[in-house]
C-alpha positions as CSV (number, residue, x, y, z in Angstrom):
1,X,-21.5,82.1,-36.4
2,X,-22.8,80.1,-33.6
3,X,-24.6,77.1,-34.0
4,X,-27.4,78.3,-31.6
5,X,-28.0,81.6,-33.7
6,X,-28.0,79.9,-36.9
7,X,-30.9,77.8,-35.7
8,X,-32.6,80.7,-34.0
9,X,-32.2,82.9,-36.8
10,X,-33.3,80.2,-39.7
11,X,-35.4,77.1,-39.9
12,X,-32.8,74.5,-39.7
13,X,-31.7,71.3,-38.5
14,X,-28.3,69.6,-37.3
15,X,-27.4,66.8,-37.4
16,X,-23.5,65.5,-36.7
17,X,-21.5,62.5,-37.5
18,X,-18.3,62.6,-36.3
19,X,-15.5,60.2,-38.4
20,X,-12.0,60.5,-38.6
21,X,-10.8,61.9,-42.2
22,X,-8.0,60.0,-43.6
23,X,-7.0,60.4,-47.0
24,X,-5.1,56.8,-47.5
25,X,-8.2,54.5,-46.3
26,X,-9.6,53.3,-49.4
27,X,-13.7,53.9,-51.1
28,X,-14.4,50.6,-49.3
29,X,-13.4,51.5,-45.8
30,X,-11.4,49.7,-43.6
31,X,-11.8,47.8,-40.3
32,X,-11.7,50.1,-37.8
33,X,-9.9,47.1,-35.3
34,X,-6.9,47.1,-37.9
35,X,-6.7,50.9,-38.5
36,X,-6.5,51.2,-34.5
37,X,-3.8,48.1,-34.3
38,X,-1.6,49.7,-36.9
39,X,-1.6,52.3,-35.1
40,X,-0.6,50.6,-31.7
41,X,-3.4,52.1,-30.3
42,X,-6.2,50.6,-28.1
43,X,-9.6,50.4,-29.9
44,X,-11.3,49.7,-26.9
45,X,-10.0,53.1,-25.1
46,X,-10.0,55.1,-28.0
47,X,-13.7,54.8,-28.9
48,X,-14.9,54.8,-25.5
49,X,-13.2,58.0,-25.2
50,X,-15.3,59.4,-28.3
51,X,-17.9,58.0,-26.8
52,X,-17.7,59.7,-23.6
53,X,-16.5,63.1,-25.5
54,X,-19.6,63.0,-27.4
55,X,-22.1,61.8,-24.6
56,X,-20.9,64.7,-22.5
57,X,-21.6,67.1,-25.5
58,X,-24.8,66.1,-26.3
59,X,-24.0,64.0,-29.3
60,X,-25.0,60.9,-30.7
61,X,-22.0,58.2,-31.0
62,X,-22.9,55.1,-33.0
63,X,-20.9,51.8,-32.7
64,X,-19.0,50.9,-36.0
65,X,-17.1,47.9,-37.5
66,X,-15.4,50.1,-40.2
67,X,-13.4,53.6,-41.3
68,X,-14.8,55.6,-44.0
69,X,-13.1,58.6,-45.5
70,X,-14.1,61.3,-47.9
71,X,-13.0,60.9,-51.4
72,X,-12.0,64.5,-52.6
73,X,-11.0,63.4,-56.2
């Protein structure tokens, strides 16, 4: 079901936060500059490319220092 037609249809409200899901980051986080190096990835590019993803959809993008992940256990 659409996003759009569950809010028409029922008093709700959305709200998204987007965050990559990575089982091996521990409860603490980690610093989101040394999850992107390890990954020989540019930080820079990469979150200005979230950025940009989520700007042209209407989302809100935060700046953040760290990576969180969900704890399933």
């Amino acid at each position: 079901m659409r996003i759009d037609r569950l809010q028409s249809e029922y008093k709700i409200d959305i709200h998204w936060t987007a965050y990559p899901l990575n089982p091996s980051v521990p409860p603490e986080g980690y610093p989101l500059a040394d999850y992107y190096a390890s990954r020989n990835l540019d930080m820079e590019e990469r979150v200005g490319h979230m950025g940009q993803v989520a700007d042209h959809l209407g989302l809100p993008f935060g700046k953040r220092e760290r990576i969180y992940t969900v704890d399933l256990t």
